[in-house]
C-alpha positions as CSV (number, residue, x, y, z in Angstrom):
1,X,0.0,0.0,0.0
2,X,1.6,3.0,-1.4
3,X,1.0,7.1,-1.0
4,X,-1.3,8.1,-3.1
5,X,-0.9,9.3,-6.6
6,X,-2.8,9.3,-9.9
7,X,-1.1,7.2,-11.4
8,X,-2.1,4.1,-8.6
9,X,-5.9,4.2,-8.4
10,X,-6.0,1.2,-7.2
11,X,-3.7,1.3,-4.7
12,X,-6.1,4.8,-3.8
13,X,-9.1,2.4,-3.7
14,X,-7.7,-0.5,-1.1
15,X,-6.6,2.7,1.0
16,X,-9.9,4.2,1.3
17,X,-11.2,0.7,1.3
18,X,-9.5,-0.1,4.4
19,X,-9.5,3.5,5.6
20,X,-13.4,3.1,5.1
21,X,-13.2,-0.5,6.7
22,X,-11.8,0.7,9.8
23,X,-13.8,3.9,10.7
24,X,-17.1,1.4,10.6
25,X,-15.4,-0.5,13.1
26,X,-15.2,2.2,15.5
27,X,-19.0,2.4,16.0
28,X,-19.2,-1.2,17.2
29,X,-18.0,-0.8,21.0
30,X,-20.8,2.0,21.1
31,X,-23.7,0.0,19.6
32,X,-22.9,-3.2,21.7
33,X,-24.3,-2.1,24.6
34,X,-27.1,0.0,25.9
35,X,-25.1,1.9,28.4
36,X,-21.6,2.6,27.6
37,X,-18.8,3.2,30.4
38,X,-19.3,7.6,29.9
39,X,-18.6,9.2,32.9
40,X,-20.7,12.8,32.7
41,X,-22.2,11.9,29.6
42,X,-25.6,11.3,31.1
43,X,-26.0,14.4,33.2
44,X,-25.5,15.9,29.8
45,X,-28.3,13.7,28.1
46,X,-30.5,14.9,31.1
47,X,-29.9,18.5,30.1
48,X,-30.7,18.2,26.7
49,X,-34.0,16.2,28.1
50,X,-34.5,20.0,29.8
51,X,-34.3,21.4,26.0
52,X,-36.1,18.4,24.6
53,X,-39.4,18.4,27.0
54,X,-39.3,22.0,28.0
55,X,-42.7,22.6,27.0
56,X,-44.1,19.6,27.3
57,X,-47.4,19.6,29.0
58,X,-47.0,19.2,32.8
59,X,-42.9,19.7,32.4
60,X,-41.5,20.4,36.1
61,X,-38.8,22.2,33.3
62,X,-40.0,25.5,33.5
63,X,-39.9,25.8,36.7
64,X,-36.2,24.5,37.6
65,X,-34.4,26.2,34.5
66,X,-33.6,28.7,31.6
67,X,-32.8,27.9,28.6
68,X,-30.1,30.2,26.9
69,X,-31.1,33.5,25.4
70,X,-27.8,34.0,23.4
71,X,-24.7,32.4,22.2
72,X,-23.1,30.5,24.6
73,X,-20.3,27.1,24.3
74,X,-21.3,23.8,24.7
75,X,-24.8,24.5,22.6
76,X,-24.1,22.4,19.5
77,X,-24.1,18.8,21.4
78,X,-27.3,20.0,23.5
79,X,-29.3,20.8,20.4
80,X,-27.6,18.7,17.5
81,X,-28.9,15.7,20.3
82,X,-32.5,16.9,21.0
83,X,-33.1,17.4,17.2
84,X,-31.7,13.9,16.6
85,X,-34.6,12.4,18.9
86,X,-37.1,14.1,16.8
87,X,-36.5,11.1,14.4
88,X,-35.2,8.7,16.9
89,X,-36.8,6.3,19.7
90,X,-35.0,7.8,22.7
91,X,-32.9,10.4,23.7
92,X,-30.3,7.9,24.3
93,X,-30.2,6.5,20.7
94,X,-29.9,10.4,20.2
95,X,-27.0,9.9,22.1
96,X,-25.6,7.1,20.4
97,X,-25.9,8.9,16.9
98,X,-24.4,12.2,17.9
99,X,-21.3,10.1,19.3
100,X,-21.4,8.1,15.9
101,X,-20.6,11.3,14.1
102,X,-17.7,11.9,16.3
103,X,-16.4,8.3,15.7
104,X,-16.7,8.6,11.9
105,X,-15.0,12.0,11.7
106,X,-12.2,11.4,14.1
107,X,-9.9,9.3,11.4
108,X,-11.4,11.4,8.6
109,X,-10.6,14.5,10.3
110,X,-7.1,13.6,11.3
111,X,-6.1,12.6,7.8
112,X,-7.5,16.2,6.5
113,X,-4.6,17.6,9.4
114,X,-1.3,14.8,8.4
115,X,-2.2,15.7,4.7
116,X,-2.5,19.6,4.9
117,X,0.8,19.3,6.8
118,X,2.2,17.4,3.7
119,X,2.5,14.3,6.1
120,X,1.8,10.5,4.8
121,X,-1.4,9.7,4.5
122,X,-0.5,5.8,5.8
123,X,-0.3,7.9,8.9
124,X,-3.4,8.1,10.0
125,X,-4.1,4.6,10.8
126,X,-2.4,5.5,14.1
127,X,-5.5,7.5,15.1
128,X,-7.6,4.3,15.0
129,X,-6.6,2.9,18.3
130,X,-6.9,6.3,19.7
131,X,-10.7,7.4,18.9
132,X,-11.9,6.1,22.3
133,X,-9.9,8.2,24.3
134,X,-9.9,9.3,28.0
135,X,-12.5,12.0,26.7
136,X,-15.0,9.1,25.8
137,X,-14.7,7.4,29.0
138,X,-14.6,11.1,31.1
139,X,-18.1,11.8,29.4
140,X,-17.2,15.1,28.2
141,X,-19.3,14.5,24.9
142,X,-18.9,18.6,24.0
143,X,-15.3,18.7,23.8
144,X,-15.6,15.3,21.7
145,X,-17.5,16.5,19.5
146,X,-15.2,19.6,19.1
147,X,-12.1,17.5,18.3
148,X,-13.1,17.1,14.3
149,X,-13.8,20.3,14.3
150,X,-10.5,21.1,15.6
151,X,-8.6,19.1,13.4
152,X,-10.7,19.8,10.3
153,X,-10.2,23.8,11.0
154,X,-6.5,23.2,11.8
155,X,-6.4,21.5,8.6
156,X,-8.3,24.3,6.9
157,X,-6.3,26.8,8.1
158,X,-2.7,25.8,7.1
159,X,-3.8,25.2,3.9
160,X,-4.7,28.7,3.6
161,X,-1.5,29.8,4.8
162,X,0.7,27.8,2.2
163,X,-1.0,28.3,-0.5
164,X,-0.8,30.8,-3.4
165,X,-2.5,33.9,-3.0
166,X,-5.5,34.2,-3.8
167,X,-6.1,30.3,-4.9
168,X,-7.1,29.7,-1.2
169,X,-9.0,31.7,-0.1
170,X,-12.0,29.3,-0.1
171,X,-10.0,27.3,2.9
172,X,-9.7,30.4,4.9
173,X,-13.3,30.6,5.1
174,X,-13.9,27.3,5.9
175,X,-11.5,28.0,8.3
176,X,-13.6,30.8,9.5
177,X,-16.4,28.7,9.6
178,X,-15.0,26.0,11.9
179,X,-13.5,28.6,14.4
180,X,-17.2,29.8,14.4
181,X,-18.3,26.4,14.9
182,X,-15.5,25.5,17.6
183,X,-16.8,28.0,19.8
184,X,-20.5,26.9,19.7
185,X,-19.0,23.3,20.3
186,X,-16.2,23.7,23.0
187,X,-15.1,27.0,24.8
188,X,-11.9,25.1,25.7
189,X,-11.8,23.2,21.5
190,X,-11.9,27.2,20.8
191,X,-9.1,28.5,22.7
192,X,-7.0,25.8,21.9
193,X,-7.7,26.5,18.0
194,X,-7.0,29.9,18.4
195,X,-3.4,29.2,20.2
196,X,-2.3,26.2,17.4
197,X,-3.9,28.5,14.3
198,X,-2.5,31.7,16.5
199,X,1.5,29.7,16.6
200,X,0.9,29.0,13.0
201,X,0.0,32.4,11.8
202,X,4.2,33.3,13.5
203,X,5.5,30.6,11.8
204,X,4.6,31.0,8.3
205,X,6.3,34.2,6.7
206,X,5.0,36.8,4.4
207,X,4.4,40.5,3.6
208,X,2.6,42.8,6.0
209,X,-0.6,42.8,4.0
210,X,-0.8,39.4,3.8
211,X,0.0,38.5,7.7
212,X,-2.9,41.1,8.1
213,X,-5.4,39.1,5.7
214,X,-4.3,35.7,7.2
215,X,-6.0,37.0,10.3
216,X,-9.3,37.6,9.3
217,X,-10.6,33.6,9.9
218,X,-10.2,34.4,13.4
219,X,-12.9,37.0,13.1
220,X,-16.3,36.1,13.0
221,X,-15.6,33.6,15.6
222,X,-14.0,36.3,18.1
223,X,-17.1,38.5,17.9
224,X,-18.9,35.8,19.6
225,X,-16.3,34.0,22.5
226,X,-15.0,38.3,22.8
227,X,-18.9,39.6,24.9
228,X,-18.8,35.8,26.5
229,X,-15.8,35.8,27.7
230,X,-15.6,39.8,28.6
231,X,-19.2,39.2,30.6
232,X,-17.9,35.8,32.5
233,X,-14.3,36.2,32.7
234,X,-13.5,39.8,33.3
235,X,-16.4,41.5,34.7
236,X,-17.1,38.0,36.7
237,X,-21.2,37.7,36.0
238,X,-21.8,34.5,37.6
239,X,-24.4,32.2,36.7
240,X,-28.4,32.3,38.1
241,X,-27.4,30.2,40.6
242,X,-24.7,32.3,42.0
243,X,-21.8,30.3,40.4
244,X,-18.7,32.4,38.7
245,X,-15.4,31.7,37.3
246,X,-12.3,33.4,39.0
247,X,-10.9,36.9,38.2
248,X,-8.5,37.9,35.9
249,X,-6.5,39.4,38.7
250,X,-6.0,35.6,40.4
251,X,-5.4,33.7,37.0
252,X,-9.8,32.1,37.4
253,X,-8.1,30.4,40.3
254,X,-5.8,28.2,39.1
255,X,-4.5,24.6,40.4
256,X,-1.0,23.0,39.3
257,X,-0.1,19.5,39.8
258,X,3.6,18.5,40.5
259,X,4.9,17.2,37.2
260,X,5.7,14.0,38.6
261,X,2.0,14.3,38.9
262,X,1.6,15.2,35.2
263,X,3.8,12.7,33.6
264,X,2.0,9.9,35.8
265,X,-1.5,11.2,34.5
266,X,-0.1,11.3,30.5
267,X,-0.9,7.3,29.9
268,X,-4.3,8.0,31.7
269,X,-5.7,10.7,28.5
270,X,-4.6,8.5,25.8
271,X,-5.0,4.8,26.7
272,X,-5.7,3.7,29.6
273,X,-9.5,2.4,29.4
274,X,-10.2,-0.5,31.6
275,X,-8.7,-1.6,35.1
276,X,-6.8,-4.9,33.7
277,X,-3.7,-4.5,31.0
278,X,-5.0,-5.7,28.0
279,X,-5.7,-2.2,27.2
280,X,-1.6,-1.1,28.2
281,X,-0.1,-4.4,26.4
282,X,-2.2,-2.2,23.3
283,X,-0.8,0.6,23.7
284,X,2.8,-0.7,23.8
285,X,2.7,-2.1,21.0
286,X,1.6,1.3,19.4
287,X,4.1,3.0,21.2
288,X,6.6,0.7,19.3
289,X,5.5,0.8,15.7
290,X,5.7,5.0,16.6
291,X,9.2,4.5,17.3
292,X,10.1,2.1,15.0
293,X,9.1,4.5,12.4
294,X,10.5,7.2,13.9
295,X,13.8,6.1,12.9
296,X,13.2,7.0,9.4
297,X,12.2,10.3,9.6
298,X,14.5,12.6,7.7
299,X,15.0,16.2,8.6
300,X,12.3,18.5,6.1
301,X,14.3,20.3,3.3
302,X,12.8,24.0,3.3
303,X,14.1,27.2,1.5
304,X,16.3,29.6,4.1
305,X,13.5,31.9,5.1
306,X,11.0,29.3,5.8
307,X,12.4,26.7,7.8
308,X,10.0,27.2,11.1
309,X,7.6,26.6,8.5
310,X,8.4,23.4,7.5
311,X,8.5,22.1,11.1
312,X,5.2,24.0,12.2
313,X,3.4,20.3,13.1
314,X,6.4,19.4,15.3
315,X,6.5,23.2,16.7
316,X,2.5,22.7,17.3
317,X,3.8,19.7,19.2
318,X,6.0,21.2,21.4
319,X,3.7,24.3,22.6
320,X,1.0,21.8,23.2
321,X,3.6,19.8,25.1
322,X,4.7,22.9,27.0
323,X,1.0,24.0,27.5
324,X,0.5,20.8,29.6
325,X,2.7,22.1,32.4
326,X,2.6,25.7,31.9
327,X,-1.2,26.0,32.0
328,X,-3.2,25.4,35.3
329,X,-4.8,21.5,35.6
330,X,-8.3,23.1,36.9
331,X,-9.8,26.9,37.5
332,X,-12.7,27.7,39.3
333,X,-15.7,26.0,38.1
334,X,-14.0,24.3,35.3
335,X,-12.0,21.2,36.1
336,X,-9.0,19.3,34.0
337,X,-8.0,22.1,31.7
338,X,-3.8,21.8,30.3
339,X,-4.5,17.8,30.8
340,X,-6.7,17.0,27.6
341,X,-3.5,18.9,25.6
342,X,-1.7,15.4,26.8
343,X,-3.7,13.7,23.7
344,X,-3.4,16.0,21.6
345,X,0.2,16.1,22.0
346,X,0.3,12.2,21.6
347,X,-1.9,12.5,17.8
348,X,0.1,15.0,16.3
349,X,3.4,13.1,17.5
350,X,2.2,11.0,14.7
351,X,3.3,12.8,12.1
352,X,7.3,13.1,13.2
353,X,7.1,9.9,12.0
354,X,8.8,8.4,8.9
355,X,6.6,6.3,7.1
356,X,6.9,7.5,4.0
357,X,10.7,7.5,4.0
358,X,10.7,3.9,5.3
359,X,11.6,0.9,2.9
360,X,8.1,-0.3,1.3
361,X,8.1,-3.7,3.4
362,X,8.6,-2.0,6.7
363,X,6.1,0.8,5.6
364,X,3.4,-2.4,4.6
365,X,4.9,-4.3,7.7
366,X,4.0,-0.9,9.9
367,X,0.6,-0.3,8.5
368,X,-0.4,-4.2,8.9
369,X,0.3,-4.3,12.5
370,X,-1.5,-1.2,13.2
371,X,-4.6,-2.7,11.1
372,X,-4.4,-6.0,13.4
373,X,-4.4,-3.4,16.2
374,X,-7.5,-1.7,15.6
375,X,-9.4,-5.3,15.9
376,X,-7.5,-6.0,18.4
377,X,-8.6,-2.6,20.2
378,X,-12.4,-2.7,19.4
379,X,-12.9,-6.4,20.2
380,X,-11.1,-5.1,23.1
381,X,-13.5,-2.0,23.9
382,X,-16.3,-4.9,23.3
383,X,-15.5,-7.0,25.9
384,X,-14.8,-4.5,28.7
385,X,-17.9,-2.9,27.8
386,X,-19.9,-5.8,28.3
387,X,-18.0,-6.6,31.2
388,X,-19.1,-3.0,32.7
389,X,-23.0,-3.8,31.3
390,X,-22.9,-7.3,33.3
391,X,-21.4,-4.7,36.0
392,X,-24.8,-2.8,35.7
393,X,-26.9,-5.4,35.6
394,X,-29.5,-3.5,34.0
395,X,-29.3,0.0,36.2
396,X,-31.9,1.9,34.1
397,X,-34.2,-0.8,35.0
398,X,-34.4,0.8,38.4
399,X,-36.6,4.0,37.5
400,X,-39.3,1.6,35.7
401,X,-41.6,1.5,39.0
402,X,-40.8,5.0,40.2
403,X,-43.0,8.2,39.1
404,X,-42.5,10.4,36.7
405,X,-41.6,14.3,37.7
406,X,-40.4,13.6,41.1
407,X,-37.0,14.2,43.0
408,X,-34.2,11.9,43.6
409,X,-31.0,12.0,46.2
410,X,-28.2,9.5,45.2
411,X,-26.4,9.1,48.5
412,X,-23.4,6.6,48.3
413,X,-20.1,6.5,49.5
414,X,-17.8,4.5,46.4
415,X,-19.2,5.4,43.2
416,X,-16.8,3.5,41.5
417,X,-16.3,0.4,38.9
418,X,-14.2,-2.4,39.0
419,X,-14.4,-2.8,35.3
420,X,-13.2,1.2,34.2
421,X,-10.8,3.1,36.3
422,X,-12.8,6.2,35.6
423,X,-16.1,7.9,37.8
424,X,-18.8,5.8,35.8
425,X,-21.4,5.9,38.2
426,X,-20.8,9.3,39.2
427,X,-23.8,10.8,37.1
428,X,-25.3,7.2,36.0
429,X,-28.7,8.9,38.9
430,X,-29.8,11.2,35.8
431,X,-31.1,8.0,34.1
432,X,-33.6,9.3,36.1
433,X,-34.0,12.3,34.8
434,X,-33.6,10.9,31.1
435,X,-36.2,8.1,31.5
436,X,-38.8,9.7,33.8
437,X,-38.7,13.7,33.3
438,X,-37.7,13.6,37.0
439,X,-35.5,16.2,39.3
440,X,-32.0,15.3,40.1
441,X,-29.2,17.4,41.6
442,X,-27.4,18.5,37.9
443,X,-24.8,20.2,39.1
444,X,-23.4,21.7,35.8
445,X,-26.7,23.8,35.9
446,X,-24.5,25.5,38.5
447,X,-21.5,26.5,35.8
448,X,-21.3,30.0,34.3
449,X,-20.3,28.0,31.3
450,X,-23.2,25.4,30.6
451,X,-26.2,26.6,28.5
452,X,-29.0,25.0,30.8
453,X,-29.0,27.2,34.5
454,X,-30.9,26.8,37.3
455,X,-33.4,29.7,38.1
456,X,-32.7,31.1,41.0
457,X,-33.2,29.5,44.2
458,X,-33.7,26.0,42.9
459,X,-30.7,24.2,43.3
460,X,-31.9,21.1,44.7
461,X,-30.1,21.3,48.7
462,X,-27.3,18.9,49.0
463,X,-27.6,16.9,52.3
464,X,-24.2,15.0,53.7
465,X,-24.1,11.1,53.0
466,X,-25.2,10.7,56.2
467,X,-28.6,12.5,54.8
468,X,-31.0,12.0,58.0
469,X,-28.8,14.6,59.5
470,X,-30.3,17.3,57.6
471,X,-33.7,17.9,57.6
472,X,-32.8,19.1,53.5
473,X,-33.5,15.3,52.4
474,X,-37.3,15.3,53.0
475,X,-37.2,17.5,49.8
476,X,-36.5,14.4,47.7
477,X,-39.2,11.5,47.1
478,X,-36.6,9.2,46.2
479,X,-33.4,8.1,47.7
480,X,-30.6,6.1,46.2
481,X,-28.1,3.9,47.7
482,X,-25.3,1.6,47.1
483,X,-25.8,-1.3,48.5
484,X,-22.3,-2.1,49.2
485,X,-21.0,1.6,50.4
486,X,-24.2,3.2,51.7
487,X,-24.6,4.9,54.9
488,X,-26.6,2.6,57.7
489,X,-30.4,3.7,57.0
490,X,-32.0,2.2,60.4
491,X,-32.7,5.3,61.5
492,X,-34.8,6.6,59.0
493,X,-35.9,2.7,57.3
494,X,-39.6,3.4,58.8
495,X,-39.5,6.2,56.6
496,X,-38.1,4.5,53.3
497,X,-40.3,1.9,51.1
498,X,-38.1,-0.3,48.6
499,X,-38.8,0.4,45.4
500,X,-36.5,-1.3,42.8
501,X,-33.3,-3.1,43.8
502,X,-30.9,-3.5,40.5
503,X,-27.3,-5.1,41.0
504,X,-25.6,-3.5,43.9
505,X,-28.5,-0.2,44.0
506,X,-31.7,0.0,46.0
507,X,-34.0,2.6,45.2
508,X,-36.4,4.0,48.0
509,X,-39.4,5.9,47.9
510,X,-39.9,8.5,51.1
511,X,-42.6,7.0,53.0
512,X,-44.7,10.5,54.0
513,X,-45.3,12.9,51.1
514,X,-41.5,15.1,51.0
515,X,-43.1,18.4,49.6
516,X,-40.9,21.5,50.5
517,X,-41.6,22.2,54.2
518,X,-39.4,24.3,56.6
519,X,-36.0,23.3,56.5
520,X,-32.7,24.5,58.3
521,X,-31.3,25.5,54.9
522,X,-32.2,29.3,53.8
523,X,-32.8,28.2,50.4
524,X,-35.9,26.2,49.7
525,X,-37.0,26.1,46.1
526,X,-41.1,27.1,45.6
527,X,-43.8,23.9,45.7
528,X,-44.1,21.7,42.7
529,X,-47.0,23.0,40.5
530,X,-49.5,20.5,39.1
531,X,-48.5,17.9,36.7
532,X,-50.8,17.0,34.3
533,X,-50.1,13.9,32.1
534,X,-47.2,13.0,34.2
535,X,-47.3,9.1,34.7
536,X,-48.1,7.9,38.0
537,X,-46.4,4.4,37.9
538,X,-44.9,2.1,35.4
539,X,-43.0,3.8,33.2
540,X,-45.4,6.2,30.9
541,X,-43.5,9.0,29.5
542,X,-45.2,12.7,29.6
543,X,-46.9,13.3,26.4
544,X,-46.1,16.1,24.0
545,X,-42.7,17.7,22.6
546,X,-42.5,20.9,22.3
547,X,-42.5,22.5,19.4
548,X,-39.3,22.6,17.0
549,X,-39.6,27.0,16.7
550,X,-40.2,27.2,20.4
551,X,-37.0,25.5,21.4
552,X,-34.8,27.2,18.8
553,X,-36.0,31.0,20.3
554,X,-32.2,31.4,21.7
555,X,-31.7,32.2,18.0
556,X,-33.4,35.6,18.2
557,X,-32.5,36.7,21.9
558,X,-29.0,36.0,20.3
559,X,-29.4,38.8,18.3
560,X,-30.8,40.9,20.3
561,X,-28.7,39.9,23.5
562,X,-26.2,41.1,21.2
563,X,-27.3,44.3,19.9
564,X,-28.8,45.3,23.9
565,X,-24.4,44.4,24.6
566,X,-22.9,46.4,21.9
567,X,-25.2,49.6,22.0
568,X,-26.6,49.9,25.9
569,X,-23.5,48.0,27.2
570,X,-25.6,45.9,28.8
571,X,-24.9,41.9,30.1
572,X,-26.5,40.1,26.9
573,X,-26.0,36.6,28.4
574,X,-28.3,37.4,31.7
575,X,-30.9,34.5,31.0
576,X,-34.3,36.0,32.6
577,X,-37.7,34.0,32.2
């Protein structure tokens, strides 16, 4: 299997064959289960539920939250997935599709980047074993579905540096278009486009005029992060619940890890998936087909003048690299920040490498293995992820026999899986929320960042494990425990009626009726009002979506949150009911 020319079409057919062949076989880990190992991923799918039944009749919704008014990050997962389950059976096969699209543009995407960066196209069967990464198993389904995106636009954008003037001027635009795009996807995918495209734009040489021009991508998507950023960042607006990001002045409150720390945590955000070492012994042996080629790679010949330029992908490297330990790990109210650059810094490693300088058979010998590798990863990613369903043993089954538009306290001391080494029962309550319409405590609601807030006052109170202690729990009409790490209940068991027990989980209804009554804490969120067509056992979903116009109305308070910013210099992303 050769580089591609025009004169070998078929050897360009069994590429994209294979190429073809081998995104396909990303999607089955995914589909092979109902519930995949995701940490945060299903607070987010209750969240978009917010969007999706926000107007359904008898939707608690209203009540609890806001939808956004203007442009804000993280919007493109929330309502790419609840216009998916217009045409799907559930909001989790909504799920499973927007995921899919990130699968099947991960490889595609990358080989857009090696190629714009003159790299071998053979290349980018190293991304393969790398498309569920530690973002897939974190949950954080926004920033995967920014990493295309990224990649694409990076791609997009270096073309339109290096090429003759004016011949690409169509990629600077589509450049434009995904920095636009970036920031409606990922604040963070954003940023970090900004800094590689930014590093780029210094490395490539050329006249005043045209260094000026070869800004203007950056444009359109600055005029929206610029008000966002200026409203949350500098002049410290915090959310509706009373939630804001640190000040300039203090860095947003940074938090450094030691770099022993760092180093020990790289393994962790590119392969590490499942608490047995199948998964390293996999790794490994990617590791060595890297460095095997990497003996080949020949220094790139470039014109005095533009030398930087022909070593901008390994520069990229090296600020990413840099950015790891330079930038803080968290800031206030956003965690794990310069720790996803540790994966990028591992995919565009790939192309130092010397493939295409390599003799043919070690070239065919390189790009075999790293086929046999990719079946050896998914059938991999299949059996742990089965091994984490058996784990579950049906967990959604739970909420079958509970009520629809109630409230539910997880209480539990380990939330933690023997089969993944990452928080996959952390948010696994909001199947709760997904299944049933019901209240649970969705913390990102809280973030200045998320799209969804909480009105005022209704953050659901957060009682101690030991919840009996605080009269707050007799807000909650359902209580659920681990089994095997939950806090003794015998003084409150008079008070708790078993409701579903699933696995290692026991689901309790409250006894006596827990409508808001006086509590200790100052904040206690306003009665429930009726629900009409809310189910009132096993498992009938409220009636009625609302309408596709009414929940794309952020659309025109954009505009006008906008125009209110720019001409009265007033907060445009202050959501009000």
């Amino acid at each position: 299997m050769g580089e591609a020319s025009p004169h070998e079409p078929r050897r360009d057919r069994l590429f994209l064959a294979v190429f073809a062949l081998l995104t396909l076989s990303n999607l089955v880990p995914l589909w092979c289960v109902r519930v995949p190992p995701m940490q945060d991923a299903w607070q987010h799918l209750a969240l978009v539920d917010v969007i999706h039944h926000y107007d359904a009749p008898g939707s608690l919704y209203p009540d609890y939250f806001v939808l956004p008014q203007s442009p804000r990050p993280n919007l493109v997962y929330y309502y790419l997935t609840h216009l998916v389950a217009f045409v799907t059976p559930s909001l989790e096969v909504a799920n499973k599709v927007v995921l899919s699209g990130y699968l099947l543009t991960f490889p595609g995407s990358f080989l857009a980047l090696l190629r714009a960066f003159g790299r071998s196209r053979r290349l980018a069967f190293f991304a393969f074993p790398l498309t569920y990464n530690a973002f897939f198993f974190y949950g954080f389904v926004s920033f995967l579905v920014g990493i295309p995106v990224l990649f694409a636009g990076l791609a997009a954008y270096r073309r339109f540096l290096a090429g003759p003037w004016p011949a690409h001027l169509r990629q600077g635009l589509w450049a434009a278009v995904f920095l636009v795009l970036a920031f409606f996807t990922h604040a963070h995918v954003f940023l970090l486009f900004c800094l590689l495209a930014g590093v780029l734009w210094l490395l490539h040489p050329g006249s005043r005029e045209d260094r000026v021009f070869r800004l203007a991508p950056f444009l359109p998507g600055l005029v929206f992060f610029v008000p966002w950023f200026v409203v949350f960042f500098v002049e410290q607006t915090p959310s509706l619940s009373g939630r804001a990001f640190g000040s300039a002045a203090d860095f947003f409150g940074p938090k450094y890890y030691s770099p022993s720390y760092v180093l020990s945590m790289f393994y962790r955000f590119v392969g590490d998936h499942f608490r047995d070492d199948t998964d390293d012994l996999l790794f490994l042996l990617w590791v060595f087909v890297a460095l095997g080629l990497l003996m080949f790679r020949r220094a790139p010949q470039a014109p005095r003048g533009a030398r930087l330029a022909a070593l901008d992908l390994e520069i990229l490297t090296l600020v990413l690299g840099a950015s790891v330990l330079a930038l803080p790990e968290h800031i206030e109210a956003q965690s794990i920040v310069s720790l996803r650059h540790v994966f990028f810094v591992a995919v565009f490693f790939v192309g130092w490498l010397g493939l295409r300088e390599a003799p043919r058979r070690v070239g065919l010998a390189a790009v075999g293995v790293l086929v046999g590798l990719q079946a050896a990863t998914v059938a991999n990613l299949v059996r742990g992820f089965r091994a984490f369903d058996r784990e579950l043993e049906g967990y959604p089954t739970l909420f079958e026999r509970a009520q629809g538009g109630k409230r539910l306290l997880r209480v539990t001391y380990n939330q933690e899986s023997a089969v993944v080494p990452y928080g996959a029962y952390w948010h696994t309550q909001f199947f709760y929320t997904i299944l049933k319409g019901g209240i649970a405590d969705m913390q990102f609601a809280e973030y200045p960042h998320n799209p969804i807030q909480y009105r005022p006052g209704m953050v659901p109170p957060k009682p101690p494990p030991e919840f009996w202690k605080s009269k707050a729990w007799r807000y909650f009409d359902y209580i659920l425990v681990r089994r095997g790490s939950s806090p003794r209940l015998s003084s409150v068991e008079d008070r708790l009626d078993p409701v579903a027990e699933v696995s290692d989980w026991i689901l309790y209804r409250v006894a006596d009726e827990p409508l808001p009554r006086p509590m200790e804490e100052d904040a206690t969120p306003s009665p429930r009002r009726p629900v009409a067509g809310l189910d009132t056992g096993a498992g009938v979903r409220r009636p009625g979506l609302a309408p596709l116009p009414e929940n794309a109305r952020w659309i025109r308070g954009s505009v006008e949150a906008l125009t209110a910013r720019f001409r009265r210099g007033v907060h445009p992303l202050r959501n009000t009911r």
